[in-house]
C-alpha positions in Angstrom: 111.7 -3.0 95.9 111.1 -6.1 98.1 107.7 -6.9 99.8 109.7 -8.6 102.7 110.5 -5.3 104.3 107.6 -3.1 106.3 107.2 0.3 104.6 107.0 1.8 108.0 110.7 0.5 108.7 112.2 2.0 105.3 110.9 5.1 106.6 112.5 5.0 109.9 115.8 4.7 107.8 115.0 7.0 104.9 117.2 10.0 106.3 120.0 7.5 107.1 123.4 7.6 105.2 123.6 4.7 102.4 124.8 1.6 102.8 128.2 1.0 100.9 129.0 -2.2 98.6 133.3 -2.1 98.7 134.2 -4.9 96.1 138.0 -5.8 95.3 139.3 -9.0 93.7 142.7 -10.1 94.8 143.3 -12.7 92.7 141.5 -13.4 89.9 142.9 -16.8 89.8 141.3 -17.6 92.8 137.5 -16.7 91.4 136.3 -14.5 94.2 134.5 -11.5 95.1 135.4 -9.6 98.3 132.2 -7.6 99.1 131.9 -5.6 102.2 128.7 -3.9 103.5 129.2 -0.6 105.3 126.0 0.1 107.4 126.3 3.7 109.0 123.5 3.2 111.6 122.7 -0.8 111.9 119.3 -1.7 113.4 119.4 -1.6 117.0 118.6 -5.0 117.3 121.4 -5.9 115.4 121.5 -5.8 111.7 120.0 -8.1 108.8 121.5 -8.8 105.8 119.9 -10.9 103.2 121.1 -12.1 99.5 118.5 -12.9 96.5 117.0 -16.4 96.0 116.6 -14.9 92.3 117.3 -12.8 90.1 114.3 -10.5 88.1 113.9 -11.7 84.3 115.1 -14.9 84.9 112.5 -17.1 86.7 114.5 -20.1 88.8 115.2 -20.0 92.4 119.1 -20.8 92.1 120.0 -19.6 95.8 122.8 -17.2 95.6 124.2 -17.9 98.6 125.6 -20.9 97.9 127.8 -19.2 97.1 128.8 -17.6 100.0 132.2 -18.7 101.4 132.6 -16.8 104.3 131.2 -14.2 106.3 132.4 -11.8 109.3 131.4 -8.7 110.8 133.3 -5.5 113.0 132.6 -2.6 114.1 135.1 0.1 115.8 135.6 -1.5 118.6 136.3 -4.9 117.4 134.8 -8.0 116.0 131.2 -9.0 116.3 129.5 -11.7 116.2 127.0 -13.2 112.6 125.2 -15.9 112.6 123.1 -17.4 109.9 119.3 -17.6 110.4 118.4 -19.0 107.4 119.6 -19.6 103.5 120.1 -16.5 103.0 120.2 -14.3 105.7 122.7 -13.8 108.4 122.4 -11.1 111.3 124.9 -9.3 113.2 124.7 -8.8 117.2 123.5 -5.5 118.2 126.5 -2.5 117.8 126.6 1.0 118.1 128.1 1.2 114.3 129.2 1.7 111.7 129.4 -1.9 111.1 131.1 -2.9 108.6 130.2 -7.2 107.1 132.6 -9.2 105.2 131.4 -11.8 102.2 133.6 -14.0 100.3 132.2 -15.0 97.7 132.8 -17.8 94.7 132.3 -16.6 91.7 132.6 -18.6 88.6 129.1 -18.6 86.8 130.0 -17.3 83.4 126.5 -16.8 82.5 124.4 -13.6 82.5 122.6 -14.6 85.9 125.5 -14.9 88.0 129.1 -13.6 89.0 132.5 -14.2 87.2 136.1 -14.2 88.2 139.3 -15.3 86.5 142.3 -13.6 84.9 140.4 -12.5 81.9 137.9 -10.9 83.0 135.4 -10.2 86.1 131.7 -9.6 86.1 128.4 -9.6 88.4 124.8 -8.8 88.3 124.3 -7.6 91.9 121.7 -9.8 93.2 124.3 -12.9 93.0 126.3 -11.1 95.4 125.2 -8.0 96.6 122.7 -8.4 100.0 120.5 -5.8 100.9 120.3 -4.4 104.3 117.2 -4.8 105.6 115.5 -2.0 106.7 117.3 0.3 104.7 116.9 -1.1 101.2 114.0 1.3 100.2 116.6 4.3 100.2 120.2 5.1 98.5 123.0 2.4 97.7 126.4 3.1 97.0 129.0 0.6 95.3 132.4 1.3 95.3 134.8 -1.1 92.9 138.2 -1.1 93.7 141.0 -1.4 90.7 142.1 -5.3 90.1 146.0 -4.6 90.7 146.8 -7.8 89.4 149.2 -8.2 86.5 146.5 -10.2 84.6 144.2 -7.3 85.2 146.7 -4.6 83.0 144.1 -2.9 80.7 140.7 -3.7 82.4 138.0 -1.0 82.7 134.3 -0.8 84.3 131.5 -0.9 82.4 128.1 -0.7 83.8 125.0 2.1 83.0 125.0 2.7 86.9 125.3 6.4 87.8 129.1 7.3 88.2 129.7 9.2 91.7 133.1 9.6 91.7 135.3 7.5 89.4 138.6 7.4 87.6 139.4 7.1 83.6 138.6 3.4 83.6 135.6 3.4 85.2 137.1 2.1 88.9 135.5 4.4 91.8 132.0 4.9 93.5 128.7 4.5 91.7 124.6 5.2 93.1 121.9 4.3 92.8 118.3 5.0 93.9 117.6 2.0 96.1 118.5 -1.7 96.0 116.0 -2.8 93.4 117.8 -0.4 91.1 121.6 -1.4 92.6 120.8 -4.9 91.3 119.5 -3.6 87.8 123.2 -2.3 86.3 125.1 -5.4 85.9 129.1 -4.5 86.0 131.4 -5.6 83.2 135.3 -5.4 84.1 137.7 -6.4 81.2 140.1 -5.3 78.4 136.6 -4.3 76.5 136.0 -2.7 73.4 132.9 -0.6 72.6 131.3 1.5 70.0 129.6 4.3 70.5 126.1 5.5 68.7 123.1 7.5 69.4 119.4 6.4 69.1 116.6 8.6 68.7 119.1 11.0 70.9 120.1 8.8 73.2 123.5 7.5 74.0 124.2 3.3 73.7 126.6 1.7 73.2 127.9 -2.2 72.5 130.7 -3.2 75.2 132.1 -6.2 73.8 134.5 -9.0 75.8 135.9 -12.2 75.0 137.4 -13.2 72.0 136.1 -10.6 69.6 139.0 -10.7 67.3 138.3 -9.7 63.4 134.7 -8.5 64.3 132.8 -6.0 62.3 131.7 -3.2 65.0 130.8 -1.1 62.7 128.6 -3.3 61.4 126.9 -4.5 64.0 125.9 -1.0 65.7 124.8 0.0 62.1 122.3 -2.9 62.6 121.9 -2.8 66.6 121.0 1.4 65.9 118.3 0.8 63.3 116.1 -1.9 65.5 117.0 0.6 68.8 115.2 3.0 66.6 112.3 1.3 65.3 111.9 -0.1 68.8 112.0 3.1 70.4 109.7 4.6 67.7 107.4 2.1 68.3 106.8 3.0 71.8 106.8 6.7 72.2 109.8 8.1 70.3 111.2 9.0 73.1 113.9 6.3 75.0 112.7 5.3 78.7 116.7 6.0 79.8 119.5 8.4 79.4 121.6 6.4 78.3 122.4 2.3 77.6 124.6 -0.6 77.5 124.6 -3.7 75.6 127.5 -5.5 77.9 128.1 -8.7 75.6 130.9 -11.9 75.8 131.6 -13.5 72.8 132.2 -17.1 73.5 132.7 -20.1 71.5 129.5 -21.9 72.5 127.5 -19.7 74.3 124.0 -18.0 74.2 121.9 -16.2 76.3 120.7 -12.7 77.5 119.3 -10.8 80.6 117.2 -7.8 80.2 118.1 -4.6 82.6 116.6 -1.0 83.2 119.5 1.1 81.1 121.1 -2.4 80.0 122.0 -6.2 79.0 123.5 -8.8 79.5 124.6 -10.9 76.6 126.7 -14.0 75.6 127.3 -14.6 72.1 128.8 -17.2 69.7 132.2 -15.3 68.3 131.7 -17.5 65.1 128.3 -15.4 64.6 129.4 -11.8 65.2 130.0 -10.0 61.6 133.0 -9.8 59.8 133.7 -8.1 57.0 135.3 -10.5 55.2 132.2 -12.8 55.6 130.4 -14.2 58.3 127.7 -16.7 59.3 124.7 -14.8 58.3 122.0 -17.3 60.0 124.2 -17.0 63.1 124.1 -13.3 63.1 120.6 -12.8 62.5 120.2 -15.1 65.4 122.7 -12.5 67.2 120.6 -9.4 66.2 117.6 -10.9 67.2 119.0 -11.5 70.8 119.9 -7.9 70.8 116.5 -6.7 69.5 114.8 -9.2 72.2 116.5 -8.2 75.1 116.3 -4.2 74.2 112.4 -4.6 73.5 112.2 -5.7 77.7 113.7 -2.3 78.2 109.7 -1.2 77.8 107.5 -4.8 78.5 108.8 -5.9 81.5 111.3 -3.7 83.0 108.7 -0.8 83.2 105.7 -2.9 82.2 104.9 -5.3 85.0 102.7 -8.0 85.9 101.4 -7.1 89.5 103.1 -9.7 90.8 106.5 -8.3 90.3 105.3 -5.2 92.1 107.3 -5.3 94.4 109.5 -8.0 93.6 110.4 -10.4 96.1 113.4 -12.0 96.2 112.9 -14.1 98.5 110.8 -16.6 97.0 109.3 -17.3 93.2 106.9 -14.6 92.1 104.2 -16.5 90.2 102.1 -14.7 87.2 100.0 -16.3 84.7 101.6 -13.2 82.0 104.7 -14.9 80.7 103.2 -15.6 77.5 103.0 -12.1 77.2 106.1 -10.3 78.7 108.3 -12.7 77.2 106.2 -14.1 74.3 105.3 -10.8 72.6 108.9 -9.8 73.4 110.0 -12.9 70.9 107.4 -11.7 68.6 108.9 -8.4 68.2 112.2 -9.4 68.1 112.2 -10.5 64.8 109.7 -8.2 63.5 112.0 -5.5 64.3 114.7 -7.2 62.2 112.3 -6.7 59.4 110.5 -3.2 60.1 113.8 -1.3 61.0 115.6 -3.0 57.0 117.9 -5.3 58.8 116.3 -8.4 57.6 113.9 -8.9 54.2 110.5 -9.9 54.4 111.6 -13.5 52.8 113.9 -14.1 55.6 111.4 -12.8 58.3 108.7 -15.4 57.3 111.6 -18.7 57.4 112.2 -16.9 60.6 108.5 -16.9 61.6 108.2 -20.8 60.0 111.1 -22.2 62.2 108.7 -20.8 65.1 105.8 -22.7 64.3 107.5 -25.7 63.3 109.5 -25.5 66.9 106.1 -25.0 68.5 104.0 -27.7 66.5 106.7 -30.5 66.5 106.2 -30.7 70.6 103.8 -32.6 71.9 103.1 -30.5 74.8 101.5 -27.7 72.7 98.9 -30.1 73.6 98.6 -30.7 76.7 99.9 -27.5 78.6 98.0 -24.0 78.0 99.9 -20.8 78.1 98.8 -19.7 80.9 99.9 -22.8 83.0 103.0 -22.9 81.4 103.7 -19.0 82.7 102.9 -20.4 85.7 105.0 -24.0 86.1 107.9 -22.0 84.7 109.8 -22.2 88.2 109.5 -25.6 88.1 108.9 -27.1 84.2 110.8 -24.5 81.9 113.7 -23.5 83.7 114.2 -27.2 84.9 113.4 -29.5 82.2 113.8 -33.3 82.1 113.8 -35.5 79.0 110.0 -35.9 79.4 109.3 -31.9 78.7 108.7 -31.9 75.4 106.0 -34.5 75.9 104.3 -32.2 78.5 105.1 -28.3 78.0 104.9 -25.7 75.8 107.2 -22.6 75.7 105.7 -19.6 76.6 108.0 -18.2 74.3 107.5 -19.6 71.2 104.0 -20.2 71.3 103.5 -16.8 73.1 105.0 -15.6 69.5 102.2 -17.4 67.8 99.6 -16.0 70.1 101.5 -12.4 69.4 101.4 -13.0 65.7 97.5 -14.3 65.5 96.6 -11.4 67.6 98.6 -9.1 65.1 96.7 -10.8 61.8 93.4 -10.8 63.4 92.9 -7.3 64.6 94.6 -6.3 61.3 91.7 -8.7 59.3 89.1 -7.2 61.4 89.8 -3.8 60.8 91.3 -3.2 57.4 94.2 -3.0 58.7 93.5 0.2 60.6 94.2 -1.7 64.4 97.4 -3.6 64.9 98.9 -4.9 67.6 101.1 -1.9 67.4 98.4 0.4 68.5 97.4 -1.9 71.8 101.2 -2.0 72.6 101.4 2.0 72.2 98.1 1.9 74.3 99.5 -0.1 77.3 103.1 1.8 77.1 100.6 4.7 78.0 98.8 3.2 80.6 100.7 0.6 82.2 104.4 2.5 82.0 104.0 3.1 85.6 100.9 0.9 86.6 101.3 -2.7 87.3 99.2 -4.8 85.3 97.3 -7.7 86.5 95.8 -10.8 85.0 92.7 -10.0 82.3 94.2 -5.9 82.1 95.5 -6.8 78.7 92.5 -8.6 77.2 90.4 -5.6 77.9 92.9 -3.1 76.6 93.1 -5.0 73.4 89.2 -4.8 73.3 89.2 -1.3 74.1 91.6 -0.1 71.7 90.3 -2.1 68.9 86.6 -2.2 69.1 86.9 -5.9 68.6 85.6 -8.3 70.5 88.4 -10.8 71.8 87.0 -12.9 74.5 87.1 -16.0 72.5 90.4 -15.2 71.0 92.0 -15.0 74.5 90.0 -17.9 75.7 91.3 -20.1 72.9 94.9 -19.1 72.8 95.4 -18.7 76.5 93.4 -21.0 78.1 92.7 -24.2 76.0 95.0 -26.2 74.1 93.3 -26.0 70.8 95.7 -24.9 67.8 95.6 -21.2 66.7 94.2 -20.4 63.7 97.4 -19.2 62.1 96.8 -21.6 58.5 93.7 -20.0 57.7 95.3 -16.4 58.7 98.1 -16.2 57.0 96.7 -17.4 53.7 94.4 -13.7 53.5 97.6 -12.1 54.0 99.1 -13.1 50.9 101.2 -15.9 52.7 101.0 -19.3 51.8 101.6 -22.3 53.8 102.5 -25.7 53.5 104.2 -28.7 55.9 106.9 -30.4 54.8 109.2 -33.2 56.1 112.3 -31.5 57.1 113.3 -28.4 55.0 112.4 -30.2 51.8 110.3 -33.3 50.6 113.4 -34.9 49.4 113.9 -35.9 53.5 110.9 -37.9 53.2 112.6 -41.3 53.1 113.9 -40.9 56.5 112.4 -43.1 58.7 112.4 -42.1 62.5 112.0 -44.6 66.1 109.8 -41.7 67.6 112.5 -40.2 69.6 115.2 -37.9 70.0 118.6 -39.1 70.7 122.0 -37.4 72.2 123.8 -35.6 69.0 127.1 -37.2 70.0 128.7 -40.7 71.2 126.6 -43.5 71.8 122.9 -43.5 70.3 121.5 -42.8 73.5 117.4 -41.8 73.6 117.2 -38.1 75.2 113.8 -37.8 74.4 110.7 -40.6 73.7 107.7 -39.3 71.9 104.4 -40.5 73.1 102.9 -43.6 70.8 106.2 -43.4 69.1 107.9 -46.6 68.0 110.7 -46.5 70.6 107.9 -46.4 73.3 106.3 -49.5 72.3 109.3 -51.3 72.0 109.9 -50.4 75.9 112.7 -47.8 74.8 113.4 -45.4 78.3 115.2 -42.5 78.1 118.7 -43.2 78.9 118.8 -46.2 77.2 121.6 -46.9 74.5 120.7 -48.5 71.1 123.5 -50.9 70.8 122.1 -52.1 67.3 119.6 -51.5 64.5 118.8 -54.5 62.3 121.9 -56.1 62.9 124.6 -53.0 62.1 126.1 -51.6 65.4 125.1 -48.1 65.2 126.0 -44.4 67.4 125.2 -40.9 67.2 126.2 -40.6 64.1 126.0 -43.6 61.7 122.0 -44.2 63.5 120.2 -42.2 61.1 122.1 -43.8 57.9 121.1 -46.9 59.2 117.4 -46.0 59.0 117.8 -44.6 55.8 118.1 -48.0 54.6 115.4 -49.8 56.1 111.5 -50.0 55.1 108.4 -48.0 56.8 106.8 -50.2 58.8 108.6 -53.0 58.5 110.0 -54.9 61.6 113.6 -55.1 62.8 116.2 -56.7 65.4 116.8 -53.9 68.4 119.6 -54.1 70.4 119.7 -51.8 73.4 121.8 -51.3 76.7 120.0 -49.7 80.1 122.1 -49.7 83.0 125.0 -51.9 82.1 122.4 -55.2 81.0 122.0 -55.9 77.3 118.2 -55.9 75.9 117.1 -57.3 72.7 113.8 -56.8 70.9 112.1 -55.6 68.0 111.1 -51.8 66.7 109.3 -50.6 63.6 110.5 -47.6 62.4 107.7 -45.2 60.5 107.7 -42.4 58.2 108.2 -39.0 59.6 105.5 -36.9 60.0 105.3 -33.1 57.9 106.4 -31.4 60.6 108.4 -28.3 59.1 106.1 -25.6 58.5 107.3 -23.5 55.2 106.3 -19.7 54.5 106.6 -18.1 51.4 104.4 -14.8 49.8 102.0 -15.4 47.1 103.0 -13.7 44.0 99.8 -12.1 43.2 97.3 -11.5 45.3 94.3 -9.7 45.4 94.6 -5.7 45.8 93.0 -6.1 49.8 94.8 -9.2 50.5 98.4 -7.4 49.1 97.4 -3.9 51.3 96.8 -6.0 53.9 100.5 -7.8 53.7 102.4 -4.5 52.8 100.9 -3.3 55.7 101.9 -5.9 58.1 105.5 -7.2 56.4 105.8 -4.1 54.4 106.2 -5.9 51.0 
């Protein structure tokens, strides 16, 4: 769907053949995409074709045709002439058809926004190089992938949850789909994969796995994987929203990430956290699961569920909406939840995993200066491009949009015994909102209709203001008791800290300066080098041994380097503040408090 085309013209072409999206790779080596557009019956006065700016879930313009390397156009009589008319759109002179356009296209963007080439494996969400036709992309697409003949290529297979049209054993051949916005929703994985299969609540998924897998527990992890798809789908209606999905995930040795689709995901994980069943990182692989369950929860709240301004999406720009905080901070509220509501996770590990979210939240400044709502905003410009001064001045809809989740949760539950949750208003808008786009203030009032409660000052305070939630004076009447510690443990209180935060590797260079922090007032910048610390020469790693040593308060010789030129000075290092929040249940509570806990954490 894309509000940059007239309805009226989609209908002129509605009873037109589909375009066709031919793809081949030659050589892998080379990391390119060949992608040619067949248009049956081109616009009369001559044919547009335009590529994303973006792509849906991931909120940056990153201009996708950038990546364009070449582009030519025939027809049946010979070449014809395309010119480009602006970043990303180049039109064809006027032909009688079909005409037939020619991309080249660089691909080596290993993440889960982008398009991949080399002689391991190939990959591409379709808005990184598939353009739409204009005019036409309101009706049926058509991809057709050609089999990689290369040597390297001995063993690869397709995997996407696109509808297969005509294909062979491994997956090479022609595939439809309803219309563009649904062509660029079915992401295409082509590799030596290995999957398992299982069924949730009915429905076929299954775990497509690339990369370096080697030794991992599959079986394991779609045990796991299959127990959140079913609490998740429970949750909603009981009933999945597709036929049938894909979990499409590269195993890396650093990498992280995911992209939610319609009937799939993208996914890069850490090898070193997959299962094994001779042992295996277990904080790592909850992390893992939780970046499955997070990604498959979008399936519902924001792949069906919309803000109004994604309604149609339009790729040609950024699509601002105030609702961030909820489609992707109720999304990390659930993620871990599920963990714990569908056994995969105990209720011990689910509050340290609900801790390490407050502590992220409250140990950056910016949770007081930027509200939710501005920061679903800004995230175009502040959260998917941050600087070293970010911290100081932003808060992640994410994580704080957890918080917001989670008080919401405990304060429904509080004001009605328990018989309200925030499962019942997200059951409620599944049933109101699967299909109708929801604008700003919609789900305020369905969270006041469904539970009676009167939230207007809830909302205003959490959305709007900067003011902390009241999460330490929640938690407690749920049997959960809270304290703030330095670090994990009180034993870390010794440390000393300059106020700032500091590269992890090489030189002591600042990253980060905290406002009012020691390092500010001794006219630290970020990018500057600490050369010295009370006389030792100090890095990375021997800086924080250093400042084990001195005294609070007390001060000492700074030697620092900005832009080639020496600085000396003076910086008093202080005593950390309690900045780790630490969760643990109360042993025995009271009989409401403990119904009221069993009935949130289920213990």
């Amino acid at each position: 769907m894309l509000a940059s085309a007239a309805i009226a013209t989609a209908h002129r072409h509605k009873t037109l053949s589909a375009p066709i999206y031919t793809l081949r790779i030659d050589d892998p080596r080379q990391h390119h995409w060949h992608v040619r557009v067949t248009v049956e019956h081109p616009a009369a006065d001559g044919q547009r074709l335009r590529l994303p700016v973006w792509i849906p879930g991931s909120y940056l313009v990153r201009e996708y045709a950038r990546h364009v390397v070449s582009v030519s156009a025939h027809c049946a009589e010979g070449p014809v002439s395309i010119a480009k008319v602006d970043k990303q759109t180049w039109q064809a002179a006027p032909c009688a058809g079909p005409l037939q356009v020619d991309l080249l296209i660089y691909a080596h963007d290993e993440s889960v926004r982008g398009a991949w080439v080399d002689d391991r494996r190939a990959y591409f969400n379709g808005a990184a190089i598939l353009p739409w036709v204009e005019g036409q992309e309101h009706g049926p697409q058509r991809v057709r992938i050609e089999r990689v003949t290369d040597a390297c290529a001995a063993g690869w297979k397709v995997a996407t949850a696109m509808t297969p049209e005509n294909v062979d054993v491994d997956g090479y051949g022609s595939y439809t789909a309803a219309d563009y916005d649904e062509l660029i929703d079915h992401p295409i994985e082509i590799a030596a994969w290995q999957a398992v299969d299982f069924e949730a609540c009915g429905t076929p998924h299954r775990i497509v796995l690339s990369g370096d897998h080697s030794g991992a527990d599959l079986a394991r992890l779609a045990a796991d994987v299959q127990k959140v798809c079913e609490w998740q789908i429970g949750l909603f209606s009981g009933q999945a929203p597709f036929a049938r999905y894909d979990f499409l995930t590269l195993a890396t040795h650093g990498g992280y990430g995911g992209l939610e689709h319609r009937a799939s995901t993208s996914l890069i994980v850490q090898r070193e956290h997959l299962p094994r069943a001779h042992g295996h990182d277990d904080k790592g692989y909850r992390g893992l699961l939780g970046l499955f369950s997070h990604e498959y929860f979008h399936s519902w709240l924001v792949k069906r569920i919309k803000p109004a301004a994604f309604c149609p999406y339009d790729l040609t720009r950024e699509n601002l909406t105030r609702q961030l905080w909820l489609f992707e901070g109720f999304t990390s509220y659930y993620d871990d939840l599920a963990l714990l509501r569908s056994g995969v996770i105990d209720a011990s590990t689910y509050l340290k995993l609900l801790a390490e979210t407050i502590s992220r939240v409250h140990s950056m400044p910016g949770h007081r200066v930027q509200t939710l709502e501005d920061a679903s905003l800004d995230a175009w410009i502040k959260y998917y491009r941050p600087d070293e001064n970010t911290p100081n001045v932003a808060v992640s809809y994410y994580a704080k949009g957890a918080l917001v989740a989670l008080s919401l949760d405990l304060h429904l539950r509080h004001q009605t015994a328990g018989r309200v949750t925030l499962d019942r208003v997200m059951q409620a808008l599944w049933g109101q909102h699967a299909e109708a786009p929801l604008h700003d203030g919609d789900f305020e009032a369905l969270a006041e209709a469904v539970s009676g409660v009167a939230l207007g000052a809830f909302f205003e305070r959490a959305l709007r203001s900067t003011e902390p939630l009241p999460l330490a004076e929640q938690l407690p009447a749920f049997g959960v008791e809270w304290q703030w510690r330095v670090g994990e443990s009180d034993d870390k209180a010794d440390h000393l800290t300059l106020g700032a935060k500091f590269e992890s590797q090489g030189a002591a260079r600042v990253r980060t300066l905290l406002p009012g922090g020691p390092a500010q007032r001794a006219g630290l910048a970020p990018g500057d080098e600490i050369v010295a610390l009370h006389g030792w020469r100090v890095d990375a790693a021997t800086l924080p041994g250093v400042l084990k040593g001195l005294a609070p308060g007390v001060p000492v010789s700074l030697h620092s380097a900005r832009d080639g030129r020496l600085r000396t000075g003076e910086i008093v290092p202080v005593a950390p503040a309690a900045d780790t929040c630490v969760l643990q249940a109360a042993e025995s509570p009271e009989r409401a408090t403990l119904d009221l806990r069993q009935g949130w954490l289920g213990s």
